[in-house]
C-alpha positions in Angstrom: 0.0 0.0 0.0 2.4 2.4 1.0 4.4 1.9 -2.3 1.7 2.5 -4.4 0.6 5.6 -2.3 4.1 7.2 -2.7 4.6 6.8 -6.4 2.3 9.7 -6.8 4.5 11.9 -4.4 6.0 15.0 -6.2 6.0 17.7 -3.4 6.7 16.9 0.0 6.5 18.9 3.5 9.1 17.8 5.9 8.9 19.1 9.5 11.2 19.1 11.4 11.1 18.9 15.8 13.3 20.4 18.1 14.3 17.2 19.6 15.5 15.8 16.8 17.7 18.9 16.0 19.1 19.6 19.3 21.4 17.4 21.3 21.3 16.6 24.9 22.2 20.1 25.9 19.5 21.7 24.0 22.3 23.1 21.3 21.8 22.2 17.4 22.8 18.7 16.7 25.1 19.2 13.6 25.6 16.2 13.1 22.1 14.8 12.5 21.5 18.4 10.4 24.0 17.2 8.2 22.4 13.9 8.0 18.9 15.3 7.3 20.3 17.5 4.2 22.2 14.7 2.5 19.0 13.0 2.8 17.1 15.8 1.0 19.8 15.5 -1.3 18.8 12.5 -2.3 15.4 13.1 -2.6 16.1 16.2 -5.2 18.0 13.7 -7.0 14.9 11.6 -7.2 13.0 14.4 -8.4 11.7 15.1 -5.5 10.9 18.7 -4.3 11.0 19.5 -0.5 9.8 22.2 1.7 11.1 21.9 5.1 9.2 23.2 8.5 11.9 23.5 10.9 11.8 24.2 14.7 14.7 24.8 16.8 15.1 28.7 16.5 14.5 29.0 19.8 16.0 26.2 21.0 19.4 27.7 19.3 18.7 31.0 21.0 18.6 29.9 24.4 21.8 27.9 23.8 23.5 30.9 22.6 22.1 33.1 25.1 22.9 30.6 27.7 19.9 29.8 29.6 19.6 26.9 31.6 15.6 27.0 31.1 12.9 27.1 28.4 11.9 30.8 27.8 8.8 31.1 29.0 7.8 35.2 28.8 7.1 36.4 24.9 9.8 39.0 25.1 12.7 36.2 25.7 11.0 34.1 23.5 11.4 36.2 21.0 14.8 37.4 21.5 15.6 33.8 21.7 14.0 33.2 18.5 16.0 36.6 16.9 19.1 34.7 17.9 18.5 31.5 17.1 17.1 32.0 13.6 20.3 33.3 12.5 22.1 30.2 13.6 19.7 27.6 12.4 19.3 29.0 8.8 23.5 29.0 8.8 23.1 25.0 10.1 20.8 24.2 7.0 23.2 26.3 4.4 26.5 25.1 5.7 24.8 21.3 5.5 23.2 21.8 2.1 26.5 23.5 0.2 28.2 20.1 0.3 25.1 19.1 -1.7 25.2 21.8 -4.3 21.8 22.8 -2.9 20.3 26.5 -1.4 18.3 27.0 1.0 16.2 29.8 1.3 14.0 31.3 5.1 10.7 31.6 4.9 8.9 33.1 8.5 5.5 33.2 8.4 2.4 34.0 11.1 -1.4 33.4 11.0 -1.9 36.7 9.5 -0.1 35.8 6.5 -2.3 32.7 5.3 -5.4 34.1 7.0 -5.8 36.9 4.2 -6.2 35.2 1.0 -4.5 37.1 -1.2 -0.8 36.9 1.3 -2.2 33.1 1.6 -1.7 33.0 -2.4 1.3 35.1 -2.2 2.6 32.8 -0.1 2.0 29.9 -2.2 3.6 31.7 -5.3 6.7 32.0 -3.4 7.2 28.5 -2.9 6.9 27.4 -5.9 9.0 29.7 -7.7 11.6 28.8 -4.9 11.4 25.3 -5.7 11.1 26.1 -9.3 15.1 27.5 -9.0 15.5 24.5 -7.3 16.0 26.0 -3.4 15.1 24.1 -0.6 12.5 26.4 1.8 13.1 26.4 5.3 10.0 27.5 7.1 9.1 28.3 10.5 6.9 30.9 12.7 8.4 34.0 13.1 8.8 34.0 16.8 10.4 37.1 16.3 7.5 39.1 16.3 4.3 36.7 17.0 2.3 36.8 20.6 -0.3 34.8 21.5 -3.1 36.0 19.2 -1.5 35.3 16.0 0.3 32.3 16.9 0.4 29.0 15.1 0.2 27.4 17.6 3.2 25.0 17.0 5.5 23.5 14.0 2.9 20.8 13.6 0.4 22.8 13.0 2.4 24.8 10.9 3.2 21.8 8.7 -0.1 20.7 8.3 -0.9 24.2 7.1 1.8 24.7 4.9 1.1 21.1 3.0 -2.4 23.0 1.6 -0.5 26.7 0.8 2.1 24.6 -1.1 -0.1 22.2 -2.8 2.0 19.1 -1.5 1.7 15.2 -1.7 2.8 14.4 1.6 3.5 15.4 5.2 6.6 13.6 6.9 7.3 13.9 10.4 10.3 13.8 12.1 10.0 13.3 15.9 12.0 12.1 18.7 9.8 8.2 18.7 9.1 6.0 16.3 5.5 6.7 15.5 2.3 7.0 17.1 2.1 4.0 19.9 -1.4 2.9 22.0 -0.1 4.4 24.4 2.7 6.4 25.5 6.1 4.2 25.3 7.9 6.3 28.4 5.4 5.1 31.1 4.0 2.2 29.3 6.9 -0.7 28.2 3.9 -2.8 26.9 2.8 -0.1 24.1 2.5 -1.3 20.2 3.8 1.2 17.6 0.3 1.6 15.1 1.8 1.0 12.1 -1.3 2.6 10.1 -4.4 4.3 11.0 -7.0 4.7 8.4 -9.1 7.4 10.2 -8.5 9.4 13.1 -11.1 8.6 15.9 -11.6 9.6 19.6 -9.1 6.5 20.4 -6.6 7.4 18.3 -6.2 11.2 19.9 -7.0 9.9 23.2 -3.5 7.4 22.7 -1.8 10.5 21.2 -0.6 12.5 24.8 0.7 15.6 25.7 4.0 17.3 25.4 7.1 16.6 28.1 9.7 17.8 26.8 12.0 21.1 27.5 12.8 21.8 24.5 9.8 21.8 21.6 6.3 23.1 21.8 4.0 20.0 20.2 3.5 16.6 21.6 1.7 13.5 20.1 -1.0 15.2 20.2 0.0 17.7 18.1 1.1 15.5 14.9 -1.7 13.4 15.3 -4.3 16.8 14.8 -1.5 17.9 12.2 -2.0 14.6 10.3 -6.0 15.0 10.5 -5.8 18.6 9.2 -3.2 17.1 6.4 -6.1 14.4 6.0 -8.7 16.9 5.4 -6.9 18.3 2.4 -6.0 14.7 0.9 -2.8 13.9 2.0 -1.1 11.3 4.2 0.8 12.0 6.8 4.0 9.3 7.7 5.1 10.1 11.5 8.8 8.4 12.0 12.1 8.9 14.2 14.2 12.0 12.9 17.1 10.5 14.8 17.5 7.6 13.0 20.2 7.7 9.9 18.2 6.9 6.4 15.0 7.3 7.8 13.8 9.9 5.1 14.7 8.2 2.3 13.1 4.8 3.8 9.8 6.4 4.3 9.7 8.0 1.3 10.6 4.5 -0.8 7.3 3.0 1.0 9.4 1.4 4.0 7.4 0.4 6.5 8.5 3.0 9.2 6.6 4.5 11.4 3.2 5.4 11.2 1.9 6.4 8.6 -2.1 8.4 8.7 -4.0 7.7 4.8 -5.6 10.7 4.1 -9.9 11.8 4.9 -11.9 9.5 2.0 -14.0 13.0 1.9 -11.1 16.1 1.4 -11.7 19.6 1.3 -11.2 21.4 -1.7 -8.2 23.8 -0.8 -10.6 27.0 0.0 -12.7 25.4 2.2 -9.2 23.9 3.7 -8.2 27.4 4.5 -11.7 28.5 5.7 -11.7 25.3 8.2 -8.3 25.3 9.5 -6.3 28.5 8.4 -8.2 31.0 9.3 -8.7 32.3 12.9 -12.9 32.4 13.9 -13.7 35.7 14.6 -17.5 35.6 16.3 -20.0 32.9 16.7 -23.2 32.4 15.6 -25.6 29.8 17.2 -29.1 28.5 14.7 -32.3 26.9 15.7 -32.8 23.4 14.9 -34.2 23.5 11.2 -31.1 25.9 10.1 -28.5 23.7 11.3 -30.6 20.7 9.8 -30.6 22.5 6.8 -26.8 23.4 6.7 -25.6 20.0 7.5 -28.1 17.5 5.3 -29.5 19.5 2.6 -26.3 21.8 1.9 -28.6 24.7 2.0 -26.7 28.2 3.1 -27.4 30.1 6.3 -30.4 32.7 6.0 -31.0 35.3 8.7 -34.2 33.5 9.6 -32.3 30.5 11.3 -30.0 32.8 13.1 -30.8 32.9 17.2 -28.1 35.0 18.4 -24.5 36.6 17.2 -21.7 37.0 19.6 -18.1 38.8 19.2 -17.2 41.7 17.0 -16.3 41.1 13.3 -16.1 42.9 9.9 -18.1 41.3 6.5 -15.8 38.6 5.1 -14.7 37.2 8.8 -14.5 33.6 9.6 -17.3 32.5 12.2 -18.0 29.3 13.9 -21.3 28.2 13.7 -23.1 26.4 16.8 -26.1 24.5 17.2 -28.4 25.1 20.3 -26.8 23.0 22.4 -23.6 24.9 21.4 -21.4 22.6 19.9 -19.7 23.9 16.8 -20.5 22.3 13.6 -19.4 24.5 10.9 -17.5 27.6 10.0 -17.8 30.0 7.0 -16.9 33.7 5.5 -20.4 36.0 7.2 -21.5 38.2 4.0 -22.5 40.4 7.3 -20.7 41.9 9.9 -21.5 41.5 13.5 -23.2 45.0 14.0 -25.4 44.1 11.1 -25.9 40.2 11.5 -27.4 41.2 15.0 -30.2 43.3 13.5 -30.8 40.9 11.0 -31.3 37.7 13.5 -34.6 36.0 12.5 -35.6 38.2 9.7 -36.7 37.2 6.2 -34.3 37.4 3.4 -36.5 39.7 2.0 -36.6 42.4 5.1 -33.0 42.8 5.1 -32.7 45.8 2.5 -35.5 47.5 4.5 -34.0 46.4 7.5 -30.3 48.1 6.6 -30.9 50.3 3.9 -29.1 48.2 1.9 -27.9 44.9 0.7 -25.4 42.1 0.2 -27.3 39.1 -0.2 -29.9 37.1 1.0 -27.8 34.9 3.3 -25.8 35.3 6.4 -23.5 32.5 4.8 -23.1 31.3 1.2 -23.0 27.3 1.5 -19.6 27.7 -1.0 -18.1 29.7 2.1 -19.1 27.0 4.9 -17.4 24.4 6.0 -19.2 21.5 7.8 -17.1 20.3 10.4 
């Protein structure tokens, strides 16, 4: 299976952990950096074209700056992260030269792929990078992101970049061998799962939390990584970056790892970005019959079904849509803003000119800008 799943691979996203990058004293690991690139090197001989999410900026940072801890405050994160960049993009160059290969940084935040048009931007970047042949190292700028505009973490990152770039595959390189039933540290009896087919409630609830010092993810990170990756048609393979050969091996169809098939039902790439890219500015909860009518009969939202509007947001924003027991069940672009959405909440389409003055539309959201979820 995995053979046959990788034969259609052109474009892959590799991302890279902290832990595999940094050594025992939380300092890039040279040695496995230059491992990693000849690696890469052999995929571009393949034909093979790679875009790499690194961590580790940080990580370097702290090193150089010294600190016996984990930064935890936003300002030394990010002077850690101003540091450290510097010093991990010169680890990747010095590793690919040998290779006759370039590599080129690429920081990115939330903002940047939550407006379409920098999302697009973005995209046309990368591929005229890789179109000269230059590998893209990618990672958050930590420089200058807080909390609001965060990522999250690299995983999430990845997942992301896979649908901006169009790519065939995410790999993961982590500090275990794949995704076990339960965690290996506390657990000696725990199976490495080979291959899940679908992520389900047991699956995340065997993925745990992060314990490490050094990186921001944990299992549970990759494995919601791989189900965002899923959602956009591509398979995830989750494998040890500390092994030697270990890239080429899961890219030949080895079987290493774990590796996640991809959602039988994908998103096209919009509705991709509108699920998972964007950042939900309000919330909207509907009566029964509206969110019956969203979720079997792919109708769009009308004002009529709308019970009540909370937050503050501008026409265009992405809002989370609840059902009246306040689950969320969907998402999608409001063709109103908040102000206007509230004055419009169980109206007819037809009242809402009268209502406004003026108008967009007859619905609240257009069923090509909603995402069931």
């Amino acid at each position: 299976m995995r053979k046959e799943l990788l034969k259609t691979v052109k474009r892959v996203v590799i991302k890279i952990g902290s832990r595999v990058l940094t050594d025992s004293n939380g300092a890039l690991d040279m040695a496995v950096i230059g491992i990693i690139c000849g690696e890469i090197s052999l995929l571009r001989q393949k034909g093979l074209e790679v875009i790499v999410v690194s961590s580790g900026a940080i990580a370097a940072g702290r090193s150089e700056l010294g600190l016996t801890y984990k930064p935890r405050t936003i300002p030394h994160k990010q002077a850690a992260a101003a540091v450290g960049q510097t010093r991990l993009m010169q680890a990747y160059e010095s590793s690919l030269a040998p290779h006759k290969l370039k590599a080129a940084q690429v920081l990115l935040t939330s903002e940047d792929l939550g407006s379409r048009q920098r999302f697009l931007n973005a995209r046309a970047t990368l591929d005229t990078l890789l179109g000269f042949g230059i590998i893209p190292i990618i990672n958050e700028n930590d420089t200058v992101v807080v909390d609001e505009i965060k990522f999250g973490d690299n995983d999430n990152l990845s997942a992301l970049v896979t649908n901006v770039a169009e790519a065939h595959l995410l790999l993961i390189l982590t500090d275990i061998e794949g995704l076990y039933s339960a965690d290996p540290n506390t657990h000696p009896d725990a199976k490495l799962i080979p291959l899940v087919k679908g992520i389900s409630r047991d699956i995340e609830r065997a993925a745990g939390g992060s314990n490490s010092s050094v990186g921001t993810g944990g299992m549970a990170t990759k494995v919601a990584a791989a189900k965002k990756a899923g959602k956009n048609g591509i398979a995830t393979i989750m494998v040890s970056g500390k092994r030697d050969g270990i890239i080429v091996a899961a890219l030949e169809g080895e079987e290493v790892g774990t590796l996640f098939l991809p959602s039988d039902i994908g998103l096209n790439r919009r509705k991709h970005w509108i699920a998972y890219t964007l950042r939900p500015s309000g919330k909207i909860t509907v009566d029964d019959g509206a969110k019956n009518a969203l979720l079997k009969k792919g109708k769009s939202l009308l004002p009529s079904g709308v019970v009540q509007v909370e937050g503050r947001f501008e026409r265009g924003a992405c809002i989370r849509l609840c059902g009246s027991d306040g689950v969320e069940f969907a998402r999608g672009l409001s063709d109103y803003s908040s102000a206007e959405s509230i004055r419009l909440v169980g109206c007819k389409s037809s009242e809402i000119e009268g209502i406004l003055g003026y108008h967009y539309g007859d619905v609240i959201i257009h069923r090509d800008n909603l995402v069931l979820l």
